[in-house]
N, C-alpha and C positions, 0 to 999 in steps of 0.2 A: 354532259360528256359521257355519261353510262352505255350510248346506244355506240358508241364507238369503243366498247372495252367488251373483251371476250365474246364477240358474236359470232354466228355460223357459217360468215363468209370467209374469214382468218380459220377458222378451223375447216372449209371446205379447201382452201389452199395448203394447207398444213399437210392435208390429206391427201391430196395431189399430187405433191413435192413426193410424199412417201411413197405411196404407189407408184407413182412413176419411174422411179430409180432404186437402183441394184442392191438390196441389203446384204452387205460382208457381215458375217460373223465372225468375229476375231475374239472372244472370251465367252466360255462356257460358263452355265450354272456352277462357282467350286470351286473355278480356278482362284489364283491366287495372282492378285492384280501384280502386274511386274516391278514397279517402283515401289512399292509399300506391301511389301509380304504380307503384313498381317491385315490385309483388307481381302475379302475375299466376295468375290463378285456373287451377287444374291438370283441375278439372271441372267438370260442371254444377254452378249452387249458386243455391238458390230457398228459400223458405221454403213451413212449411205455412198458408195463412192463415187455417184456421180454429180455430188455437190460440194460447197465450200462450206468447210468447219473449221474449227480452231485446229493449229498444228496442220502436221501433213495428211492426214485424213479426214474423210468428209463427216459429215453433221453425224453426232452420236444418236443410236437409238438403244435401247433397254426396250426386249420382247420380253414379258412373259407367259403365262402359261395359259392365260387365258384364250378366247376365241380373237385368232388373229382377224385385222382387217383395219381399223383407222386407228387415228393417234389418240390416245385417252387423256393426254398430256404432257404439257413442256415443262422442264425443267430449265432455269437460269442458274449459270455457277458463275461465283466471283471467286476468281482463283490469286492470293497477290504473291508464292512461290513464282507463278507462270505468269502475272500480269497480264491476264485474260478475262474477257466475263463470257462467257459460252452457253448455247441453246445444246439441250437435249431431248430426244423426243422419247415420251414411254407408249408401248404401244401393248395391246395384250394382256396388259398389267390387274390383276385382281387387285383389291384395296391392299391386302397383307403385303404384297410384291411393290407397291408404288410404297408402301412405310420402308422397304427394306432397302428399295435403292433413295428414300433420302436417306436415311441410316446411315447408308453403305457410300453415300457423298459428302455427307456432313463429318465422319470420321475425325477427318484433320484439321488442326486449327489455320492450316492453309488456304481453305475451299469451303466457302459456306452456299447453300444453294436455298430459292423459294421455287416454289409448283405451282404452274397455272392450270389449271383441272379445264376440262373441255366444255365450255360454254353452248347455249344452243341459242340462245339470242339471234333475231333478226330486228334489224336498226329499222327504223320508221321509212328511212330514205330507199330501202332494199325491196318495199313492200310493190312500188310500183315503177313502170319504166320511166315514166313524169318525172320524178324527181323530187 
């Protein structure tokens, strides 16, 4: 099962989806997230809005500071306030900046999330048009 877990072709679409569609920035580095005052957002963080995410706006990203261009990783939240489980995409993210937005999501005993870091694996099946 290994060559179907975190390979380059999921992460070539990942990257895809991104570049393709409109990143909204709706929270700055600082702000102070609007439900829980005392969380304060550690990066940029916008949704793509010409896709489907949880709630009314589209799939979350978290940019930071790094050299923009593909996804460096997904984030999964289990939310049970919102009875949701939700994808988030980190993009940009220096190592220090990917510890700060799990920090900065694990916060509440509401919302606990794991990170799928970006794979470069190609599956055996991938290697040729044959099959």
């Amino acid at each position: 099962m290994t060559e179907f877990e975190n390979n380059a072709y999921f992460w070539q679409k990942v990257d895809t989806l991104f570049l393709s569609s409109n990143l909204i920035i709706s929270r700055h580095k600082g702000d102070t997230h609007p439900t829980f005052r005392n969380m304060t957002y550690p990066v940029e963080y916008g949704h793509l809005d010409d896709t489907l995410g949880t709630g009314t706006e589209g799939l979350s990203v978290y940019v930071g500071s790094d050299t923009p261009g593909k996804v460096t990783a997904v984030v999964i939240a289990a939310d049970i306030l919102m009875k949701t489980i939700d994808i988030k995409l980190l993009t940009a993210c220096t190592e220090k900046e990917v510890y700060e937005v799990l920090r900065f999501l694990n916060q509440t005993d509401f919302q606990k999330t794991v990170l799928i870091r970006r794979g470069n694996h190609i599956p055996s099946w991938g290697l040729s048009d044959n099959g």
